[in-house]
C-alpha positions as a printed NumPy array, in Angstrom:
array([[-69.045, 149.313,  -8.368],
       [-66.962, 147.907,  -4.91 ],
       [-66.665, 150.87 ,  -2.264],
       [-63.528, 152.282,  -2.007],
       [-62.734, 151.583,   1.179],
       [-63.34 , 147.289,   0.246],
       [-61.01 , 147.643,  -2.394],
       [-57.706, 145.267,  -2.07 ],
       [-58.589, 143.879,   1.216],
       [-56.727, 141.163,   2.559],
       [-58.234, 137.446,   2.455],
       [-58.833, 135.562,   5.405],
       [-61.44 , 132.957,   4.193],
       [-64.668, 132.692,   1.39 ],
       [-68.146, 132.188,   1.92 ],
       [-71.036, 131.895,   0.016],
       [-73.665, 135.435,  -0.343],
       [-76.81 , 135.19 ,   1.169],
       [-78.602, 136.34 ,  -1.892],
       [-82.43 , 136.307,  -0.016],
       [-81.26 , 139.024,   2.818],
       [-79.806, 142.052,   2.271],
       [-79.24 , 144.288,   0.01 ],
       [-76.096, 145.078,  -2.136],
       [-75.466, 148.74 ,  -0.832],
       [-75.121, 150.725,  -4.211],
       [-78.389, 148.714,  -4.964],
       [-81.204, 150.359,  -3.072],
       [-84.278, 151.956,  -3.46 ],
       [-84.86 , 155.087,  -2.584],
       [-87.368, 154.1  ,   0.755],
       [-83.639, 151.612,   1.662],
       [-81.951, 155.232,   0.811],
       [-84.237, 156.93 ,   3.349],
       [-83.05 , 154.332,   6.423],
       [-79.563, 154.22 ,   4.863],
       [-78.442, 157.351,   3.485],
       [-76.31 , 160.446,   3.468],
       [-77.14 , 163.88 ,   1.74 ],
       [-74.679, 166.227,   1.283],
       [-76.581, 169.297,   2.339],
       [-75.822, 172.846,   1.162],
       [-77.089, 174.659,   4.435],
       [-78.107, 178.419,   4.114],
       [-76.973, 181.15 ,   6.254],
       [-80.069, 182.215,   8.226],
       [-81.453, 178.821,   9.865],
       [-79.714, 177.226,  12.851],
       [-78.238, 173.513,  12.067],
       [-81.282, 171.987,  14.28 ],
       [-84.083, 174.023,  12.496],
       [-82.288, 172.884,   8.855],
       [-82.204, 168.978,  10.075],
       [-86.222, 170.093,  11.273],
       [-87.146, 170.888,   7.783],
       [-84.929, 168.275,   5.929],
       [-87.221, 165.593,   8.249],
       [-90.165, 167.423,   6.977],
       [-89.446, 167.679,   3.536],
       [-89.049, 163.845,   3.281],
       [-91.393, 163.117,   5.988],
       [-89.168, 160.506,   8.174],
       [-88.632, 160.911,  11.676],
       [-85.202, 160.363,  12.022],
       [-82.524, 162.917,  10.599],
       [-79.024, 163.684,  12.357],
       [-76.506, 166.032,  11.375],
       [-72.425, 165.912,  11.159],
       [-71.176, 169.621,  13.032],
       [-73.004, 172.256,  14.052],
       [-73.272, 175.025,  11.325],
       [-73.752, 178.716,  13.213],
       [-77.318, 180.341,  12.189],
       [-75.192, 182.819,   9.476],
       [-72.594, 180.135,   8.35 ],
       [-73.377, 178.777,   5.141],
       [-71.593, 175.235,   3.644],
       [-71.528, 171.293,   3.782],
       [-73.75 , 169.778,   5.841],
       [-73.731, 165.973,   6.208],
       [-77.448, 164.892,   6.976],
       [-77.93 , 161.065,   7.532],
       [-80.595, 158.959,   7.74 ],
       [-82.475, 157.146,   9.931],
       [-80.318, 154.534,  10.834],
       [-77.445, 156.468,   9.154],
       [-76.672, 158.939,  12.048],
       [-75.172, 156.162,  13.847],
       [-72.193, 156.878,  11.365],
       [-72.04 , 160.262,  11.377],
       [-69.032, 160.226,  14.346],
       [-66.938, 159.421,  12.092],
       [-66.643, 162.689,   9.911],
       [-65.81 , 163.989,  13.335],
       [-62.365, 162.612,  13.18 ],
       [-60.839, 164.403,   9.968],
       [-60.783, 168.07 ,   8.982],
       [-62.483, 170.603,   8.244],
       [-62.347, 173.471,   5.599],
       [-63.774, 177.256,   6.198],
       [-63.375, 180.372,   4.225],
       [-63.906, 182.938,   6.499],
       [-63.758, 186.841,   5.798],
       [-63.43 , 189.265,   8.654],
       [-62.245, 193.027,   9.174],
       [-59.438, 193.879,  10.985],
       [-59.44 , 197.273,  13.   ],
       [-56.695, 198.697,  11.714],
       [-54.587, 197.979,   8.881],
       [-51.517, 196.19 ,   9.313],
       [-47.974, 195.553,   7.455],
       [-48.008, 192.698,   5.525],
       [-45.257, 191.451,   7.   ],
       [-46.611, 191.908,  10.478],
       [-50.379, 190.503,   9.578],
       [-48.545, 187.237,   7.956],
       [-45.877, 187.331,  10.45 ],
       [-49.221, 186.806,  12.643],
       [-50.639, 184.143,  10.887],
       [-48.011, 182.035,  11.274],
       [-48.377, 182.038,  15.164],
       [-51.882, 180.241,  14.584],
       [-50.706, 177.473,  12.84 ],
       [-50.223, 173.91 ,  14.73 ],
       [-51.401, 173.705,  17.691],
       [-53.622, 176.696,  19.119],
       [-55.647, 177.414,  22.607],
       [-58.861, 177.91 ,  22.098],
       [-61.953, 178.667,  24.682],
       [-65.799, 178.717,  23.328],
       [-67.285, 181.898,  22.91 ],
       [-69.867, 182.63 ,  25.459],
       [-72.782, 181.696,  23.287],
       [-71.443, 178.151,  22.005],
       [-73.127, 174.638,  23.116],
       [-70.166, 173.444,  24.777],
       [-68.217, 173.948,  28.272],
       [-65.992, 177.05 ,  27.926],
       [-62.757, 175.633,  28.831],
       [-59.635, 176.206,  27.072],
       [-58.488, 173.338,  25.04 ],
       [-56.549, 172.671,  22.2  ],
       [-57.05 , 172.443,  18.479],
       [-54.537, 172.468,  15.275],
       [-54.894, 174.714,  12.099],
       [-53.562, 172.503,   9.868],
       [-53.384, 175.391,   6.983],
       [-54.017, 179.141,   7.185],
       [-53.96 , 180.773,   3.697],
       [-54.756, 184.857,   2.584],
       [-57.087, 184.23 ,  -0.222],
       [-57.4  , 187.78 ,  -0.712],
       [-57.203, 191.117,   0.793],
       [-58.93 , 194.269,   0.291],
       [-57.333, 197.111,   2.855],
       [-58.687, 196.134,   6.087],
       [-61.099, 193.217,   4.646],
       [-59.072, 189.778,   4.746],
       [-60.546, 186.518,   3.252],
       [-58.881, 183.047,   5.017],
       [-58.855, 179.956,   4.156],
       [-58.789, 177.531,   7.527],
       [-58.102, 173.697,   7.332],
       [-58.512, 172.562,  10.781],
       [-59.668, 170.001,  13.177],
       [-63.444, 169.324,  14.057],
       [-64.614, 171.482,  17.087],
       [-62.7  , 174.621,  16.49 ],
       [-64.084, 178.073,  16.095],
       [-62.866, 180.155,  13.179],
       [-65.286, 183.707,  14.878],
       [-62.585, 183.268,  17.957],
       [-59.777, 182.472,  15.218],
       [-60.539, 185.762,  14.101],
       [-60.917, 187.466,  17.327],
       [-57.955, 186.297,  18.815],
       [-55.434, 187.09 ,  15.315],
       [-57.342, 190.558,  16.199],
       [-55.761, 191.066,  19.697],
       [-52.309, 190.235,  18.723],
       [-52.111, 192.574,  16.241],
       [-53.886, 195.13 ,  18.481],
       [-56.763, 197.102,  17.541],
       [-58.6  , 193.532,  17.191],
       [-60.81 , 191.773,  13.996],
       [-63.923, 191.026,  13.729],
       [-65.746, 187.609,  11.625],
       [-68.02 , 188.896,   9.196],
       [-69.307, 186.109,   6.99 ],
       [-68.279, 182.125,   7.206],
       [-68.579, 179.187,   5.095],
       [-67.299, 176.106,   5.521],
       [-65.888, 173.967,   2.594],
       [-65.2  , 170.707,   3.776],
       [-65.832, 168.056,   6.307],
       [-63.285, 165.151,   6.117],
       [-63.423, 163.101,   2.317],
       [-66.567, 165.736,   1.565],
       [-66.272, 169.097,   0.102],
       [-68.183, 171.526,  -2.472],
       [-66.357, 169.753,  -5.851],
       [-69.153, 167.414,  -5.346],
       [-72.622, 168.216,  -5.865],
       [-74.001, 169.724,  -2.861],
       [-77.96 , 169.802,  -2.402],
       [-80.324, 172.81 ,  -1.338],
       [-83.138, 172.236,   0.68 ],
       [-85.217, 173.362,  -2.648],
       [-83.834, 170.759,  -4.525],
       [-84.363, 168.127,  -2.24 ],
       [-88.159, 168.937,  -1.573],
       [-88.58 , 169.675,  -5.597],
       [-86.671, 166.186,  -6.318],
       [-89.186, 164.571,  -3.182],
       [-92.39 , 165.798,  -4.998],
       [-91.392, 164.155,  -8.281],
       [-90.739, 161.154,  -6.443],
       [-94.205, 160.958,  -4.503],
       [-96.298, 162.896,  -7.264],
       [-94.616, 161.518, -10.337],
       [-93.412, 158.466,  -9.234],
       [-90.089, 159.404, -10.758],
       [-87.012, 159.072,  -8.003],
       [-83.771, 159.908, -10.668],
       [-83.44 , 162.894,  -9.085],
       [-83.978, 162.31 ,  -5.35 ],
       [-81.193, 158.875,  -6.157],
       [-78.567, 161.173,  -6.574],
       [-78.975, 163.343,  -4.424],
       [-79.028, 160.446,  -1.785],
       [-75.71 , 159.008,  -1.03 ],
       [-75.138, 155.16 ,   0.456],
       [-73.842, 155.726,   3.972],
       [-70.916, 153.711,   3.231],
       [-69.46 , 156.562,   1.861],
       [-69.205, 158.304,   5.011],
       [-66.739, 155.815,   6.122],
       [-64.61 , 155.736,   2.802],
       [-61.485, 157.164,   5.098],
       [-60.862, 154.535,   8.348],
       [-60.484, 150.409,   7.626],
       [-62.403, 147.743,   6.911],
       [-63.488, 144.357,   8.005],
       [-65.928, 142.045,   5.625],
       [-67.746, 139.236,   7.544],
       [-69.683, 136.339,   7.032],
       [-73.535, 136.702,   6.503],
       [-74.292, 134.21 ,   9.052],
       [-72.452, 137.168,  12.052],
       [-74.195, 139.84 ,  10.936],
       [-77.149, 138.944,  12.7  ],
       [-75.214, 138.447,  15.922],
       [-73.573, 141.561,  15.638],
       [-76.796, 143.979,  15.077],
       [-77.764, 142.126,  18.544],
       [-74.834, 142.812,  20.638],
       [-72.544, 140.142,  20.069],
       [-68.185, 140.781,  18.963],
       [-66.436, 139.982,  16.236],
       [-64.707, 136.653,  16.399],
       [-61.689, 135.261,  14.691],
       [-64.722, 132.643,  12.42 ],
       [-67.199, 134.99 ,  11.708],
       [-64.251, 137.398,   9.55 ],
       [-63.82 , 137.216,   5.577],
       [-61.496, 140.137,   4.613],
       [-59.57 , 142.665,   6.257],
       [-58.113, 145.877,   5.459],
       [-53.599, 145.371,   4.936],
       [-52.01 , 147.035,   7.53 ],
       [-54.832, 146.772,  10.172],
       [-53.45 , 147.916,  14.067],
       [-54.521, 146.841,  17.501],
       [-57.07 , 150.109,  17.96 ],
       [-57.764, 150.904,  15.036],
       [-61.354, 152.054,  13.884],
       [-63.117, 150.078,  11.494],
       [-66.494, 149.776,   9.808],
       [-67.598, 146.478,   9.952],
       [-69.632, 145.25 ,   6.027],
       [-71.42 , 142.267,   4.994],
       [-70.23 , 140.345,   1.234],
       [-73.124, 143.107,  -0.261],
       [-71.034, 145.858,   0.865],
       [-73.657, 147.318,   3.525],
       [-72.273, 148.487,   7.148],
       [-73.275, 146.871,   9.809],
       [-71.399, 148.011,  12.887],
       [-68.255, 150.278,  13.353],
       [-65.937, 148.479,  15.797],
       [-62.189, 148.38 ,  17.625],
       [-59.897, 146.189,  16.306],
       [-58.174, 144.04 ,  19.196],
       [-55.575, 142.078,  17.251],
       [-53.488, 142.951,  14.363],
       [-53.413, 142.132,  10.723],
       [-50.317, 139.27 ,  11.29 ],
       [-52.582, 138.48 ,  14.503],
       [-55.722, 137.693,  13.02 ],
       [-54.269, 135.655,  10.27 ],
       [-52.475, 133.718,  12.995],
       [-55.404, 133.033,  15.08 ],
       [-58.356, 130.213,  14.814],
       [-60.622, 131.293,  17.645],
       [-61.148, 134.724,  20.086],
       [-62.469, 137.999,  19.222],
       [-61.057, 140.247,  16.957],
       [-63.091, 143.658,  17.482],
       [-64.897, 145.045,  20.244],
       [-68.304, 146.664,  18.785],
       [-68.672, 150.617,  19.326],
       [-71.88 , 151.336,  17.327],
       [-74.419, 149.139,  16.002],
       [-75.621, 150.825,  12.687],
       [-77.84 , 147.573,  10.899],
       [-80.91 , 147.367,  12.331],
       [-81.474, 143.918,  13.943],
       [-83.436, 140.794,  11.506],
       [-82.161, 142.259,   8.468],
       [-80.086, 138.836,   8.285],
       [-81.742, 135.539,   9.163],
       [-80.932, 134.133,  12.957],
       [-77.698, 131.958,  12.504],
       [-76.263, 132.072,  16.16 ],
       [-77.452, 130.067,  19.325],
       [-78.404, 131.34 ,  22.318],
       [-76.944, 129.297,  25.613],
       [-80.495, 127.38 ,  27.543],
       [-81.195, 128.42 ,  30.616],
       [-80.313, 126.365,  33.631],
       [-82.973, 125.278,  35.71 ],
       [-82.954, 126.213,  39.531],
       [-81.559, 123.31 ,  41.704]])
C-alpha cells in the first residue's frame, strides 16, 4: 500500500532500491514501530498531557515519547503520541486545525437571536490572551475560528462545536462570548475531536488498551494488537508535499547535508518556492522534513544546486550505507 501523500508524484529520474538498508515503512516490526511510530491516543480527563506521555513511556518502556498539543488536566480527546525518533514530526500537526466540543453555562439566558447573533462575532479572526494559568506568554494575539456550531442547547447549558487553529483556547472562547452577552459563561467540560487529518472516526487508543495490547506482546509474544494500534509516522505528514530521493542521499541528509538537484527522484505537482515538505526514501520512510527553494518547473529545469534547505532531521544517521565524500583536509603550509 503507497502512502497517500507519494501517490501521483511527478518524475524527475529512476534509481535502483537499496533492498539491504531500510525498511519499507508499512513493513515494520513492532520494536521499528517503537522508534518510528504514531499512536493516536484517547487521553482521559484527569491527568495533565505530560503525566499521560509519563505513563505512555512507561507502559512501553522506551525513553522517548513526545506529544502533539497540550490537552488541559480535565480535557479529554485525540492525542498524537510519537515515538522516539517520531516526535521530530510532530510540528507538523501544528499547522492544521483543530476540533473541540465544548459545553459551558451561560449566566443568564439569552434570545436566540441575540446568543447566535453573538456567535457570529467569534468567527474569523479573534483576539485572544492566555488565561493566567496557561504555559505561554500572555499577550494578545490572534487566532481564527474557522466554524462555530450550537450542537445543542438545554436553557442556560450550550454545547459548541469549535474548528479552529492550533494554540487557541476554547475556556477563554467561552469566557469572552460570556462578557458580550453580559452576565458572562463559564467552560464546564472540553473535548477535543480533531487535530489536523486525525479525528475520533478512527480508532482512538486508551492507555488500558495499549498496556493490555503491550503485555500480549512481551508475555505472549503476540503483537496483532499492539500493530494496530501503532501507526507509521508517515501518516502524520499525509497533508503537506513530498519529495522521494535517491538511497545513496539519504545518508547525507540524516548528517546535515541539503537536498540537491541529483540526489531527487519524485516530486509532489504543483510544488512552490517555500513550501513544506517531508523528504522519503524509494521504501516510503521519512527521512527529513525540509523547505523547498525552487519550484516544480524549476527543479525540472535544473542539473545541479540545491533544491531544499533541511528543517528537521527525523532518520537517525547509518540507517543507509555511507555514499557521500567528505572534502580531505588541507595540510598547514
Amino acid at each position: 500500500m503507497t502512502l497517500p501523500q507519494l501517490q501521483n508524484l511527478v518524475v524527475i529520474d529512476q534509481d535502483l532500491i537499496d533492498e539491504n538498508h531500510g525498511v519499507y515503512y508499512d513493513k515494520r516490526t513492532v520494536e521499528d514501530l517503537l522508534n518510528y511510530g504514531l499512536i493516536l491516543l484517547d487521553k482521559p480527563p484527569g491527568p495533565t498531557s505530560h503525566e499521560t506521555v509519563a505513563w505512555a513511556k512507561r507502559i512501553l518502556k522506551i525513553p522517548k515519547i513526545g506529544h502533539s498539543g497540550t490537552l488541559d488536566p480535565q480535557v479529554s480527546g485525540v492525542l498524537p503520541l510519537g515515538l522516539g525518533e517520531a516526535t521530530k514530526a510532530l510540528g507538523v500537526l501544528l499547522l492544521g486545525p483543530k476540533e473541540y466540543y465544548g459545553l459551558g453555562r451561560l449566566h443568564s439566558l439569552p434570545s436566540k437571536e441575540k446568543l447566535y447573533g453573538v456567535l457570529n462575532q467569534f468567527k474569523g479572526e479573534i483576539f485572544q490572551k492566555p488565561p493566567q494559568r496557561s504555559s505561554v506568554l500572555r499577550q494578545t494575539r490572534t487566532r481564527h475560528i474557522y466554524e462555530l456550531e450550537v450542537v445543542e442547547q438545554k436553557e442556560r447549558l450550550l454545547l459548541l462545536r469549535v474548528l479552529c487553529e492550533a494554540g487557541t483556547y476554547i475556556r477563554k472562547l467561552f469566557y469572552d462570548i460570556g462578557e458580550i452577552l453580559g452576565p458572562g459563561a463559564t467552560m464546564i467540560e472540553l473535548r477535543r475531536s480533531r487535530v489536523y487529518q486525525f479525528n475520533e472516526s478512527q480508532k482512538l487508543i486508551t492507555l488500558h488498551e495499549l498496556a493490555d495490547a503491550y503485555a500480549e506482546w512481551k508475555e505472549k509474544g503476540d503483537d496483532s494488537k499492539l500493530r494496530k494500534m501503532i501507526l507509521p509516522i508517515e501518516y502524520a505528514l499525509t497533508e503537506i508535499k513530498s519529495v522521494v530521493i535517491r538511497d545513496s542521499a539519504v545518508d547525507a541528509l540524516c548528517h546535515g547535508a541539503q537536498l540537491a538537484i541529483p540526489g531527487i527522484l519524485q516530486i509532489s505537482p504543483n510544488l512552490s518556492k517555500g513550501d513544506l515538505v517531508g523528504i522519503y526514501t524509494q521504501k516510503g520512510e521519512v527521512v527529513a522534513l525540509a523547505e523547498s527553494l525552487m519550484s516544480e518547473a524549476e527543479i525540472k529545469d535544473a542539473t545541479k544546486g540545491y533544491a531544499f534547505v533541511t528543517k528537521r532531521i527525523i532518520m537517525a544517521p547509518n540507517t543507509y550505507p555511507k555514499n557521500w565524500r567528505t572534502k580531505p583536509k588541507q595540510k598547514d603550509q
